[in-house]
Biopython code that builds the backbone (N, CA, C, O; Angstrom):
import numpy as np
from Bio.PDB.StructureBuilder import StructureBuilder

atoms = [
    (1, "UNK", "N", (19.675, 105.319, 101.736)),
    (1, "UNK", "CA", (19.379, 104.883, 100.372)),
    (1, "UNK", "C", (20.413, 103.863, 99.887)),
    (1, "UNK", "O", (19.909, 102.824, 99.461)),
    (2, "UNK", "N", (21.309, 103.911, 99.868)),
    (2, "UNK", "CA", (22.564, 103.143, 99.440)),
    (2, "UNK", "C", (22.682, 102.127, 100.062)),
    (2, "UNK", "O", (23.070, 101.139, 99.440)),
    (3, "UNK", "N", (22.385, 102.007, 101.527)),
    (3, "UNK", "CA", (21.936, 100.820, 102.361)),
    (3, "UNK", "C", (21.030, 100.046, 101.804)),
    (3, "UNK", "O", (21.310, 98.854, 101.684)),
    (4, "UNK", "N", (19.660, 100.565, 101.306)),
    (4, "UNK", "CA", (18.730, 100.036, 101.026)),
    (4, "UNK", "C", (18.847, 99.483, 99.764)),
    (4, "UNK", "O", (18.267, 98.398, 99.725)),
    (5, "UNK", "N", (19.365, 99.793, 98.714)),
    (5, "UNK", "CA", (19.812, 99.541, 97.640)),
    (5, "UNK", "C", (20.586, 98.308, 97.763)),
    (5, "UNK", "O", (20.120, 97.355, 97.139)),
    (6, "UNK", "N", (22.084, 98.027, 98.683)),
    (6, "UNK", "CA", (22.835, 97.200, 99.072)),
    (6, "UNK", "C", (21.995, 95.779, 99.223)),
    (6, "UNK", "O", (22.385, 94.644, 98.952)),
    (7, "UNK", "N", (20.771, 96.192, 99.721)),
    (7, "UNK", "CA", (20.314, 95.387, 100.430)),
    (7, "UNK", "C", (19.139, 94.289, 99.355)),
    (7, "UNK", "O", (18.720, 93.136, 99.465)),
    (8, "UNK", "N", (18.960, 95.363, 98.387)),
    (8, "UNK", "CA", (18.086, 94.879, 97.345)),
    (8, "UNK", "C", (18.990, 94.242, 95.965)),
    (8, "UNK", "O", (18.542, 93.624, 94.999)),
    (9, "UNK", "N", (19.911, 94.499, 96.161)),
    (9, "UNK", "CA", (20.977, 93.743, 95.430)),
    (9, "UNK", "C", (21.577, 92.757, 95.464)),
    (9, "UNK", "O", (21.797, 92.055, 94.478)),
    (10, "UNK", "N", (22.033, 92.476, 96.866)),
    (10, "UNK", "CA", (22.513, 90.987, 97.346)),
    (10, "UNK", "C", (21.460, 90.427, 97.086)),
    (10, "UNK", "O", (21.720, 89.434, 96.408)),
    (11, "UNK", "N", (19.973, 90.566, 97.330)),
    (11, "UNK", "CA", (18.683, 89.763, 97.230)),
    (11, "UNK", "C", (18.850, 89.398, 95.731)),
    (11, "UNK", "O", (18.760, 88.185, 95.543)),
    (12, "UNK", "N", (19.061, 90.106, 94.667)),
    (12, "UNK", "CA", (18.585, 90.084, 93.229)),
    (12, "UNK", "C", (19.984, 89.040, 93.450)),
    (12, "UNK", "O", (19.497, 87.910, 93.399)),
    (13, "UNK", "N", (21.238, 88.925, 93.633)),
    (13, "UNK", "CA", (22.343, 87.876, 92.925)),
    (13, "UNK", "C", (21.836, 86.859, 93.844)),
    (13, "UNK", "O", (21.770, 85.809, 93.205)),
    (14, "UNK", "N", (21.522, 86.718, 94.818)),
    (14, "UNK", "CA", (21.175, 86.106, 95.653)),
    (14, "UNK", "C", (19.929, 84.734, 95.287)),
    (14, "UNK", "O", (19.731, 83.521, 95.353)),
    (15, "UNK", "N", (19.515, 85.684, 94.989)),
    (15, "UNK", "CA", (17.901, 84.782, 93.805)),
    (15, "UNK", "C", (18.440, 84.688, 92.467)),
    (15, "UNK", "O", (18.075, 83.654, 91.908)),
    (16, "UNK", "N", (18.835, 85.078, 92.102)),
    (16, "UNK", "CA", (19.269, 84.949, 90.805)),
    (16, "UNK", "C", (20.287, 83.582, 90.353)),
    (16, "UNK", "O", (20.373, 82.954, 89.298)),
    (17, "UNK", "N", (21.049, 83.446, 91.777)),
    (17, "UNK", "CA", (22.293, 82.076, 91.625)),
    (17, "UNK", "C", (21.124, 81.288, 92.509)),
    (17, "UNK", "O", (21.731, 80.224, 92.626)),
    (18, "UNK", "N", (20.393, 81.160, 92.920)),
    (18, "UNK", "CA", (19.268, 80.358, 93.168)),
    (18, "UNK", "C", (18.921, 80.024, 91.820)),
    (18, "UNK", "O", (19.345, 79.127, 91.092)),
    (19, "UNK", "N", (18.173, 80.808, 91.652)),
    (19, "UNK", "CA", (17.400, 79.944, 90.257)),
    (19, "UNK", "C", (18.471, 79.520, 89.052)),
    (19, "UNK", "O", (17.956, 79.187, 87.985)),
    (20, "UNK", "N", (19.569, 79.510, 89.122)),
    (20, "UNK", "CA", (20.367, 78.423, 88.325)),
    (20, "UNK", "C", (19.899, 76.999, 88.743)),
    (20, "UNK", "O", (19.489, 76.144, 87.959)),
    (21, "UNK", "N", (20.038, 76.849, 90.311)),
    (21, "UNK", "CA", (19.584, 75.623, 90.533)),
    (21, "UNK", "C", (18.125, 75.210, 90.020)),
    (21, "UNK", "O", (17.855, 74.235, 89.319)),
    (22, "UNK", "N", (17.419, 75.982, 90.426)),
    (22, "UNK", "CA", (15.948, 75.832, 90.606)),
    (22, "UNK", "C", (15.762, 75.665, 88.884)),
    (22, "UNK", "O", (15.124, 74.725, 88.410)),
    (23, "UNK", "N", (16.336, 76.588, 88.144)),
    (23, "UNK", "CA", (15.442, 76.328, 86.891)),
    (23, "UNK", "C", (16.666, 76.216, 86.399)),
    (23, "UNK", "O", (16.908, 77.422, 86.361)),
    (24, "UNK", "N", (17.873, 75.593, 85.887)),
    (24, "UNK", "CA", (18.736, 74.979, 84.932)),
    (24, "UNK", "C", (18.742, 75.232, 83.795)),
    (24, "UNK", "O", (19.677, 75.786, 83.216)),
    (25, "UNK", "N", (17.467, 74.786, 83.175)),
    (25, "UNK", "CA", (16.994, 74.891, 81.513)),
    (25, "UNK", "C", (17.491, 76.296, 81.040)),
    (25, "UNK", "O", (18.382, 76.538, 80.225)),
    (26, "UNK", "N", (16.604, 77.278, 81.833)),
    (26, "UNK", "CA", (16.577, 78.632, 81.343)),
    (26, "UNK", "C", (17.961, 79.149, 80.716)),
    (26, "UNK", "O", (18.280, 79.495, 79.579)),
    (27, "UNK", "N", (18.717, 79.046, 82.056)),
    (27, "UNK", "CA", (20.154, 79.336, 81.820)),
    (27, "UNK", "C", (21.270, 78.397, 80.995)),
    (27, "UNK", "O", (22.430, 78.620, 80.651)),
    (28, "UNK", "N", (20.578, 77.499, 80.873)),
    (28, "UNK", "CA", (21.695, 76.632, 79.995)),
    (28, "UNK", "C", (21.352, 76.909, 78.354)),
    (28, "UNK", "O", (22.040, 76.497, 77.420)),
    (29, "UNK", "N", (20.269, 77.612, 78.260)),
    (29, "UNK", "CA", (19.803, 78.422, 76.345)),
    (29, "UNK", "C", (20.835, 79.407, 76.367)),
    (29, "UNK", "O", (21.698, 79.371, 75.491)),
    (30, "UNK", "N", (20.863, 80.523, 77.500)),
    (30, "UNK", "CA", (22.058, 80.958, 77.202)),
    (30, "UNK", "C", (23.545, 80.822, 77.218)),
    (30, "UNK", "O", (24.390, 81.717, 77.219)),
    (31, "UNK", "N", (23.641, 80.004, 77.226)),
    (31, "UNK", "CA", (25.441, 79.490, 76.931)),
    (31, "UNK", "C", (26.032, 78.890, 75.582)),
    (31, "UNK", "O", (25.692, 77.768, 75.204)),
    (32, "UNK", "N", (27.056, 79.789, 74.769)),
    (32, "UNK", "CA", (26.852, 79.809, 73.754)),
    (32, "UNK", "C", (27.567, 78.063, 73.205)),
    (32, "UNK", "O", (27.864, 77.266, 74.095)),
    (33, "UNK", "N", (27.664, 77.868, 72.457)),
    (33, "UNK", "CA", (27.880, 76.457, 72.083)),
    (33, "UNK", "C", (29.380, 76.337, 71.993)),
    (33, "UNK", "O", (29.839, 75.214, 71.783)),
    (34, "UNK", "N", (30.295, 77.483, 72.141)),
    (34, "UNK", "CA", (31.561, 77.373, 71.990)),
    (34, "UNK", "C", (31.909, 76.587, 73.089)),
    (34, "UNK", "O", (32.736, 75.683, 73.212)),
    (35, "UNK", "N", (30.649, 77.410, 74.327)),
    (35, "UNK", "CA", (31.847, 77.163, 75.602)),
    (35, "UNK", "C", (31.494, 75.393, 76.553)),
    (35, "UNK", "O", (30.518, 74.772, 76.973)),
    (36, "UNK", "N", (32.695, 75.264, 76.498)),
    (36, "UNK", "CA", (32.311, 73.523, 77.391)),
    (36, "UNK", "C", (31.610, 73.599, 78.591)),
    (36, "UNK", "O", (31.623, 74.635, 79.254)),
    (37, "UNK", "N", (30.925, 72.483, 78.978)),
    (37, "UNK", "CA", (30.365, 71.807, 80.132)),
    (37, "UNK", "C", (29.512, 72.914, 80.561)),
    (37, "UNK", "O", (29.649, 73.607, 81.569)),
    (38, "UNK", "N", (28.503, 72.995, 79.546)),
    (38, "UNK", "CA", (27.363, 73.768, 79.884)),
    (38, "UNK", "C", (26.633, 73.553, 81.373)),
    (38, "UNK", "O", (26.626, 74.550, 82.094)),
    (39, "UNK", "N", (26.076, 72.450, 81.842)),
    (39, "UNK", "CA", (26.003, 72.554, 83.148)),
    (39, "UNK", "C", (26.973, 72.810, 84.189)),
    (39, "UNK", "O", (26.585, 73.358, 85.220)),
    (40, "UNK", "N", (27.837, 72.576, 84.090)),
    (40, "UNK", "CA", (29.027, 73.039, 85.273)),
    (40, "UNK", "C", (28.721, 74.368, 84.995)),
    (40, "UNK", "O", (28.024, 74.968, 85.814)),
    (41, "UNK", "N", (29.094, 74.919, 84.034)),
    (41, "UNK", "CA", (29.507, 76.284, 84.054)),
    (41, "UNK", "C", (28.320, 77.129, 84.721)),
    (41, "UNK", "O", (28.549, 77.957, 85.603)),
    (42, "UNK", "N", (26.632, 76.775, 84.083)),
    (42, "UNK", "CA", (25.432, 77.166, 84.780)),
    (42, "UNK", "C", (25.670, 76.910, 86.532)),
    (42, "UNK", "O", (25.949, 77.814, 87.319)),
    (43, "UNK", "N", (25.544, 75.926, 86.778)),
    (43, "UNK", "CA", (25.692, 75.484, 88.361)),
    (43, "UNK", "C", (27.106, 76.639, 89.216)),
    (43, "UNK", "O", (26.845, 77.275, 90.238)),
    (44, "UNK", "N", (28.235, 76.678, 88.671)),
    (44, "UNK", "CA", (29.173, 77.589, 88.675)),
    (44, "UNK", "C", (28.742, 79.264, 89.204)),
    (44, "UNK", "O", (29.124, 79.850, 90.216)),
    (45, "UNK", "N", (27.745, 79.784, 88.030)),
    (45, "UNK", "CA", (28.110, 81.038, 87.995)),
    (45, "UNK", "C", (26.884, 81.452, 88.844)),
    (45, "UNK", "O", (26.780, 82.555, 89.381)),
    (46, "UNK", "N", (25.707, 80.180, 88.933)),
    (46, "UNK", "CA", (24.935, 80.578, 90.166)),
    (46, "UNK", "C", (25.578, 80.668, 91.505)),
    (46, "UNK", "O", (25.455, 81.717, 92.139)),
    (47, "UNK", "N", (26.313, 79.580, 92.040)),
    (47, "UNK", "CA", (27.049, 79.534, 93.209)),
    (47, "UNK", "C", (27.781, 80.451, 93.210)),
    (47, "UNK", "O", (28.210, 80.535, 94.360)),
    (48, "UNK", "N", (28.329, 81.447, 92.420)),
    (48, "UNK", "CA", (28.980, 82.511, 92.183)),
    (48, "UNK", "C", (28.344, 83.621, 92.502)),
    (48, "UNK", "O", (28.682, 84.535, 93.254)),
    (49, "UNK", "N", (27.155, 83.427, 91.708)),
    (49, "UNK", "CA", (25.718, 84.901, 92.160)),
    (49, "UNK", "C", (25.735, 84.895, 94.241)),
    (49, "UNK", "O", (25.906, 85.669, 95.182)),
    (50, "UNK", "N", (25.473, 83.655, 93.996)),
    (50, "UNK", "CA", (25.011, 83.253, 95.755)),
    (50, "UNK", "C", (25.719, 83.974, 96.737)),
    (50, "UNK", "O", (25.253, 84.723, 97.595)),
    (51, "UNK", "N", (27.254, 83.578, 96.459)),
    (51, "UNK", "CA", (28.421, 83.664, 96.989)),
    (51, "UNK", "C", (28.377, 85.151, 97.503)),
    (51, "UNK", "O", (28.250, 85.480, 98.682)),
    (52, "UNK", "N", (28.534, 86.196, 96.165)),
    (52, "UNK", "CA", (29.001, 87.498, 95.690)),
    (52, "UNK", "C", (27.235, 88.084, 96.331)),
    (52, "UNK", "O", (27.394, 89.193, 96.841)),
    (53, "UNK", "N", (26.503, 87.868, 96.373)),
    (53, "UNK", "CA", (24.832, 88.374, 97.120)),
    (53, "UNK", "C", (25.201, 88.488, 98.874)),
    (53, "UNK", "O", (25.045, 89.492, 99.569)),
    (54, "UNK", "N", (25.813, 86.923, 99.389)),
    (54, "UNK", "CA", (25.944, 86.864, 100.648)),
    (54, "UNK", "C", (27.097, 87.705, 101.064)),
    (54, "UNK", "O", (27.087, 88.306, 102.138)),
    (55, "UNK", "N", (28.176, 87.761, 100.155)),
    (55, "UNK", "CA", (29.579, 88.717, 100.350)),
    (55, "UNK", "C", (29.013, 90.137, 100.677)),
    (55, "UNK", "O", (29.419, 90.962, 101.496)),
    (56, "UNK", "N", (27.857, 90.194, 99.722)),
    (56, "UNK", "CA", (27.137, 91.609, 99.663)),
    (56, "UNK", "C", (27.306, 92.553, 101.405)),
    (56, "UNK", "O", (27.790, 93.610, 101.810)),
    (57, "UNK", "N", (26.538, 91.319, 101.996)),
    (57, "UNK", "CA", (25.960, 91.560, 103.159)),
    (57, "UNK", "C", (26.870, 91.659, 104.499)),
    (57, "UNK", "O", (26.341, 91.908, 105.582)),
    (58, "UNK", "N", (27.999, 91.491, 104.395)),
    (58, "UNK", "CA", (29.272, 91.374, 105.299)),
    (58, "UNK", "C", (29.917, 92.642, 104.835)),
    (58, "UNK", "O", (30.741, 92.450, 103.941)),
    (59, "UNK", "N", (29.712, 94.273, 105.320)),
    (59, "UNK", "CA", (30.643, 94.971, 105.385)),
    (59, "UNK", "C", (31.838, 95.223, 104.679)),
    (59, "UNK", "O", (32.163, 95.918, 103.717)),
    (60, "UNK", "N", (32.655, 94.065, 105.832)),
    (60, "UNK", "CA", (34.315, 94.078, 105.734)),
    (60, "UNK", "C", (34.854, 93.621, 104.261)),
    (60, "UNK", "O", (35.969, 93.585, 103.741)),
    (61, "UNK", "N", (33.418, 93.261, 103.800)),
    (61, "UNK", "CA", (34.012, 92.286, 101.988)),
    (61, "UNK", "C", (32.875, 92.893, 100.925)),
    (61, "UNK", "O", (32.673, 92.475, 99.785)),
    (62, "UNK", "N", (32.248, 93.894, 101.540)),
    (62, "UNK", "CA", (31.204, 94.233, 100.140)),
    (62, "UNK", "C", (31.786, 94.689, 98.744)),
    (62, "UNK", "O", (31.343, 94.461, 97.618)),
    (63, "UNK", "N", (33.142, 95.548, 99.217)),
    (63, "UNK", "CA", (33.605, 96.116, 98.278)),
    (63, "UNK", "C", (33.870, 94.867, 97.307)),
    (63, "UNK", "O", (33.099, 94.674, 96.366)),
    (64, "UNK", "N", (34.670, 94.247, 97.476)),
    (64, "UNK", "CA", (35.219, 92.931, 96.657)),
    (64, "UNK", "C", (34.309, 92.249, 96.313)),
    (64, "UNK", "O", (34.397, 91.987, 95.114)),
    (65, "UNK", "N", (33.147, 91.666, 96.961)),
    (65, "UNK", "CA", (31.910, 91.810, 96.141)),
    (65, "UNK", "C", (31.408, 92.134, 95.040)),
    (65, "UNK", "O", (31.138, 91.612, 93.958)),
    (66, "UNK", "N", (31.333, 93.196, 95.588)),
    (66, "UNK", "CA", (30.877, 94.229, 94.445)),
    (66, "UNK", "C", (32.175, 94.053, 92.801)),
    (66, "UNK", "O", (31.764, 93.868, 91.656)),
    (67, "UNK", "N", (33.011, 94.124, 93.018)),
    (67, "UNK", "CA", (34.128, 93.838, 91.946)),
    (67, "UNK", "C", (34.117, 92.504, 91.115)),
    (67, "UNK", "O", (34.551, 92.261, 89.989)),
    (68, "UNK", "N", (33.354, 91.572, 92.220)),
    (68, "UNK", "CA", (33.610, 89.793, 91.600)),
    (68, "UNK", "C", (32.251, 90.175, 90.791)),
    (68, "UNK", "O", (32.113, 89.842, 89.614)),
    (69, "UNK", "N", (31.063, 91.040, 91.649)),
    (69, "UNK", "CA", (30.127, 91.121, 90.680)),
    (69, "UNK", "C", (30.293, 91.555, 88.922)),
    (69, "UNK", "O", (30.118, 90.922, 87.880)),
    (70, "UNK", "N", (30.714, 92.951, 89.242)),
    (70, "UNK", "CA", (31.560, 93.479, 87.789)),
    (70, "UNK", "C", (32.092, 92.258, 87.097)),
    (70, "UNK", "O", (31.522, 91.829, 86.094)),
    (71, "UNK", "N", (33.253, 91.631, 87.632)),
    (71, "UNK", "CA", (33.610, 90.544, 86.756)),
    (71, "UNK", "C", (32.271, 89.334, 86.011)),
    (71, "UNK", "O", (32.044, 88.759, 84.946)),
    (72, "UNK", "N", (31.686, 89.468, 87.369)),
    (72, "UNK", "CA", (30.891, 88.462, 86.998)),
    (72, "UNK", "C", (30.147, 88.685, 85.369)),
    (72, "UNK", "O", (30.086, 87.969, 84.369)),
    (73, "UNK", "N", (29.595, 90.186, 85.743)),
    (73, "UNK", "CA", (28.377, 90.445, 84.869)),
    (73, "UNK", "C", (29.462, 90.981, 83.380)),
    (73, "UNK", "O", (28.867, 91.045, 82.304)),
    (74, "UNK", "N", (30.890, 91.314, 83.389)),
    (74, "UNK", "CA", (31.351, 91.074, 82.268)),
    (74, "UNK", "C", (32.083, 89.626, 81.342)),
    (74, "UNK", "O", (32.608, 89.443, 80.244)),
    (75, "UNK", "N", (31.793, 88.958, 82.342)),
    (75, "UNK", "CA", (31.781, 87.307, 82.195)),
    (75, "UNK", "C", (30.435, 86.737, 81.224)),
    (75, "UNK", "O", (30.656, 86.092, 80.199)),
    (76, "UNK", "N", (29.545, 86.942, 81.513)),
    (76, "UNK", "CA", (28.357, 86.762, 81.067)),
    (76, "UNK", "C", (28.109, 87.454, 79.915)),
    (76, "UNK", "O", (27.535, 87.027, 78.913)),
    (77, "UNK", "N", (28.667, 88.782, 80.146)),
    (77, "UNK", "CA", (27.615, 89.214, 78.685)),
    (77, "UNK", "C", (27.895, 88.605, 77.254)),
    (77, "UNK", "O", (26.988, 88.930, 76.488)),
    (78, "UNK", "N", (28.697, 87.958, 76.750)),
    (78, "UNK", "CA", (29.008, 87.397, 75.910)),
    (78, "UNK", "C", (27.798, 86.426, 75.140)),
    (78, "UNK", "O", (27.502, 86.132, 73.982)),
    (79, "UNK", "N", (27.150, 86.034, 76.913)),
    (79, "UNK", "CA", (25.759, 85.027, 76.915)),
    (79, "UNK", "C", (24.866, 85.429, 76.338)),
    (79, "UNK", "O", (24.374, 84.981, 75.302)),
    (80, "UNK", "N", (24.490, 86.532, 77.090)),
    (80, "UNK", "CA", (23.311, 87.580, 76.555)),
    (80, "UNK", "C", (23.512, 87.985, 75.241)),
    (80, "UNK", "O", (22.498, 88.138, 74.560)),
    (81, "UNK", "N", (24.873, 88.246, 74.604)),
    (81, "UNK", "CA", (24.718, 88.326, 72.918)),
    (81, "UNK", "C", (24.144, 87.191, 72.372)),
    (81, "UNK", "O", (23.111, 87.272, 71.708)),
    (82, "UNK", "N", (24.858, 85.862, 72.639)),
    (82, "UNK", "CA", (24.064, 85.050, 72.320)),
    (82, "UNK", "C", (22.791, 84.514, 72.248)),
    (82, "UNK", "O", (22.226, 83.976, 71.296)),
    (83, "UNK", "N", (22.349, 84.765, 73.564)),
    (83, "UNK", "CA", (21.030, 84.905, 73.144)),
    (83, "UNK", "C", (19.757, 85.443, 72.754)),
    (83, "UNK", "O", (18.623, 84.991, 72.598)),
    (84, "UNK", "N", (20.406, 86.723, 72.632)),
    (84, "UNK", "CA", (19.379, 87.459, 71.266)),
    (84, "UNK", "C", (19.742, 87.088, 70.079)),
    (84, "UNK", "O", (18.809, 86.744, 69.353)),
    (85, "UNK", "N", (21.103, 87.027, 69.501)),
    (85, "UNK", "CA", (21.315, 86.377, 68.337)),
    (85, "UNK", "C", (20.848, 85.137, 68.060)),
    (85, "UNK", "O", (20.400, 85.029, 66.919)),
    (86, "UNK", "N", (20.809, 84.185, 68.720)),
    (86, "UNK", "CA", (20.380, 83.045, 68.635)),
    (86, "UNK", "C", (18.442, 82.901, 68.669)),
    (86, "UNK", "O", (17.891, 82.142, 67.873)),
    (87, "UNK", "N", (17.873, 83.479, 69.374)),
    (87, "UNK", "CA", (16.534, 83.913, 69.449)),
    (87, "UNK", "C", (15.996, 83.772, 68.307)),
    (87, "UNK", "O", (16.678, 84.049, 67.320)),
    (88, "UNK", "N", (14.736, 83.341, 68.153)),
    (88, "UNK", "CA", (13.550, 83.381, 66.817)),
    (88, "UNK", "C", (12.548, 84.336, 67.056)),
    (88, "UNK", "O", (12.113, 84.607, 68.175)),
    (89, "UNK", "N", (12.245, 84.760, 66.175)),
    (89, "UNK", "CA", (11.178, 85.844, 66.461)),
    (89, "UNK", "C", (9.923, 84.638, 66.893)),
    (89, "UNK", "O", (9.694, 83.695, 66.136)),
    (90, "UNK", "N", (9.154, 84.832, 68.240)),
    (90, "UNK", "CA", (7.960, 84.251, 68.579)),
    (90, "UNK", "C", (8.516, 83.130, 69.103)),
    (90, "UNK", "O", (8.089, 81.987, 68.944)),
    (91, "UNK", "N", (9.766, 83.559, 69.923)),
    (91, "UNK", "CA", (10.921, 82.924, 70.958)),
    (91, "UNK", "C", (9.637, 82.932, 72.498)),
    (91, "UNK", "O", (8.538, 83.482, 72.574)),
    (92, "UNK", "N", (10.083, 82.427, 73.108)),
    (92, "UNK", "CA", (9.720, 82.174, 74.678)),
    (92, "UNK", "C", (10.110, 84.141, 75.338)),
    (92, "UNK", "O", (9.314, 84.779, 76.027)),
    (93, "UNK", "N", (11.147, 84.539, 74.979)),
    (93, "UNK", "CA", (10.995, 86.116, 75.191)),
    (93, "UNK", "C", (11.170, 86.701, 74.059)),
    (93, "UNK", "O", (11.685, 86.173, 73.074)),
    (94, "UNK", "N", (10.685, 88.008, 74.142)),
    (94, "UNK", "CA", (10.457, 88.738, 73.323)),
    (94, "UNK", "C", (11.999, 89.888, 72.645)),
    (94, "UNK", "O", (12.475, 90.783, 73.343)),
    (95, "UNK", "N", (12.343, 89.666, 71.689)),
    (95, "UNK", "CA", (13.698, 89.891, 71.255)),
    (95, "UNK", "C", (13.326, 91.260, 71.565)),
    (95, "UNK", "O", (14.218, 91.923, 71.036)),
    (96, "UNK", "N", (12.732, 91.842, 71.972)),
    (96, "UNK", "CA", (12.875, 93.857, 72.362)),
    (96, "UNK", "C", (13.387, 93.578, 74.394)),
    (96, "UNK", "O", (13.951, 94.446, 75.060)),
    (97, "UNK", "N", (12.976, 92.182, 74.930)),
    (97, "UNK", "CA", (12.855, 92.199, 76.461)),
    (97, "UNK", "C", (15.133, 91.733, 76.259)),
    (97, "UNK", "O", (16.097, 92.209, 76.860)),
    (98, "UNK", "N", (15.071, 91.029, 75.534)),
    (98, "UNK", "CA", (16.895, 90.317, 74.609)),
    (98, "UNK", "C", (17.235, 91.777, 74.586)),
    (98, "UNK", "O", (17.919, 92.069, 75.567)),
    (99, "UNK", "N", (16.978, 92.828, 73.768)),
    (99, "UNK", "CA", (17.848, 93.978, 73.309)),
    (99, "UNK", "C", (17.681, 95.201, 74.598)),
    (99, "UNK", "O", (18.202, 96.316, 74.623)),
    (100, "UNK", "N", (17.111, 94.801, 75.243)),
    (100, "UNK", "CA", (16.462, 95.984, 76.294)),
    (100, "UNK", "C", (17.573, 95.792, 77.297)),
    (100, "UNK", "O", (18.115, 96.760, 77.830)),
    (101, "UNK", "N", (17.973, 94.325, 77.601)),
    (101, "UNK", "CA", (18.449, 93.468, 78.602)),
    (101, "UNK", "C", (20.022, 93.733, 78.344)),
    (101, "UNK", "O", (20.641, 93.647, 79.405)),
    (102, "UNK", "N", (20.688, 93.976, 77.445)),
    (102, "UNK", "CA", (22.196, 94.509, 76.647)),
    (102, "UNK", "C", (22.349, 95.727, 77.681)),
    (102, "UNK", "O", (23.143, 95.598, 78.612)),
    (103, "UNK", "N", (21.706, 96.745, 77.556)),
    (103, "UNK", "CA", (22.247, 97.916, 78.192)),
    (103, "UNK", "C", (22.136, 98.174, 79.588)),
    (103, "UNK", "O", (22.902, 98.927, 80.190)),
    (104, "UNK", "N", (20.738, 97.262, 80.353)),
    (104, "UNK", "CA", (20.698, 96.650, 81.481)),
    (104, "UNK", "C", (22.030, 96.199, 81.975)),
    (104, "UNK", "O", (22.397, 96.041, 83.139)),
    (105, "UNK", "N", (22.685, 96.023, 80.855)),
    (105, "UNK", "CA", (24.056, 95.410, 82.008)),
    (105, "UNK", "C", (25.288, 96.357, 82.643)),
    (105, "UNK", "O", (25.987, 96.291, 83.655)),
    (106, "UNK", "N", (25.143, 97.533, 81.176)),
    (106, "UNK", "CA", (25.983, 98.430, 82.153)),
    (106, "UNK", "C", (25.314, 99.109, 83.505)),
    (106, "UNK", "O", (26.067, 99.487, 84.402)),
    (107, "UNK", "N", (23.891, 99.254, 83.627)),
    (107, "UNK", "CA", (23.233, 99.944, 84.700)),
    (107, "UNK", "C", (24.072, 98.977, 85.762)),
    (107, "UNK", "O", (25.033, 99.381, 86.416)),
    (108, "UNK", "N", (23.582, 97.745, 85.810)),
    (108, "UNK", "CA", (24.129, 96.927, 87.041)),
    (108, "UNK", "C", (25.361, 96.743, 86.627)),
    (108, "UNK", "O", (25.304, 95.966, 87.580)),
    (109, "UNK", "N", (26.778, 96.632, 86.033)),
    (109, "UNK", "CA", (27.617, 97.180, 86.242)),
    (109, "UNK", "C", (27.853, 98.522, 87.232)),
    (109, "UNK", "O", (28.770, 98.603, 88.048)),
    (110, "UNK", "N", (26.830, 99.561, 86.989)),
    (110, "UNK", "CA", (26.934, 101.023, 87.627)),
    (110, "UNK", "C", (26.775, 100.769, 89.527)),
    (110, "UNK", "O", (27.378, 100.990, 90.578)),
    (111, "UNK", "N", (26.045, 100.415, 89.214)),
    (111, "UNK", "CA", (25.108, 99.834, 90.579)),
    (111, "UNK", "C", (26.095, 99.449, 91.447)),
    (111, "UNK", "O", (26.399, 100.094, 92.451)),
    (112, "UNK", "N", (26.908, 97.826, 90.901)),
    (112, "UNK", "CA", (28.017, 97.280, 91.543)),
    (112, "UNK", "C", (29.295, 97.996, 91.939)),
    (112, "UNK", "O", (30.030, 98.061, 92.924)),
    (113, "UNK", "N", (29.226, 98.479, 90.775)),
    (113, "UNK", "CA", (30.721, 99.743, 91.074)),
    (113, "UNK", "C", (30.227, 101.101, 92.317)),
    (113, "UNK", "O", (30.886, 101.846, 93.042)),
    (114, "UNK", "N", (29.233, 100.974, 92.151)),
    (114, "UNK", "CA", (29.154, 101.861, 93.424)),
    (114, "UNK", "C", (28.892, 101.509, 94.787)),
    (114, "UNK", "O", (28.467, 102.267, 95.659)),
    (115, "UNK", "N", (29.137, 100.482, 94.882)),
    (115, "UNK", "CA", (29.940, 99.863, 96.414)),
    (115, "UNK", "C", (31.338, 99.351, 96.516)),
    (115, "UNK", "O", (31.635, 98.427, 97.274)),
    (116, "UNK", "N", (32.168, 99.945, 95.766)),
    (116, "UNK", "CA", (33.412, 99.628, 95.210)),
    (116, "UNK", "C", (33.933, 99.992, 95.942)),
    (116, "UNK", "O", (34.833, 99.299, 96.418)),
    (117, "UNK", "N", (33.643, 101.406, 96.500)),
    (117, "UNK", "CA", (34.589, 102.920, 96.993)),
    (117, "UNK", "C", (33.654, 102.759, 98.470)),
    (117, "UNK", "O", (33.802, 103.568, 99.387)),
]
sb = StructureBuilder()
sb.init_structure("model")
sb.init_model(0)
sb.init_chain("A")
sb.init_seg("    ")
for serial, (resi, resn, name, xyz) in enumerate(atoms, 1):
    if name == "N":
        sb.init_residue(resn, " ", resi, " ")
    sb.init_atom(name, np.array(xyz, "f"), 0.0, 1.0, " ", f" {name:<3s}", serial, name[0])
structure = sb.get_structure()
């Protein structure tokens, strides 16, 4: 199970720092206006997903992986406030899929930390 899991996880950061490239737009709504060089930083934290998905899959480095993930996904959430706050009602998503997506992050926090050990 934990194998299999491992395995469905590197896939999800894996696709996930893919589609930074692939779809740009999406991810550049969430970046809040404080922070500079909105595309770098998008292009960045996909190659980061990529990176930390393929790390996944190498054994000798999952653990650390798994940790850059944690960082990663407490890097981000700052984003995800933003963009429910920022959101209009009869937005492109639905501000319940925005508030649902908040506590989603400690699960995958959970997830990551348990290839830590």
């Amino acid at each position: 199970m934990k194998d299999i899991s491992l395995y469905i996880m590197a896939a999800f950061y894996i696709f996930a720092g893919y589609y930074h490239f692939k779809n740009p737009k999406f991810f550049l709504r969430l970046i809040p206006p404080y922070l500079p060089w909105h595309k770098g930083l998008n292009y960045l934290s996909g190659a980061i997903e990529i990176f930390l998905g393929l790390l996944l899959l190498c054994p000798e480095y999952s653990s650390y992986a798994a940790w850059g993930i944690i960082a990663l996904l407490i890097a981000v959430f700052p984003a995800n406030i933003y963009h429910l706050q920022s959101t209009k009602p009869g937005g492109k998503e639905p501000v319940w899929v925005l508030r649902l997506r908040l506590p989603f992050q400690l699960v995958f926090l959970l997830w990551a930390w348990w290839y830590t050990f």
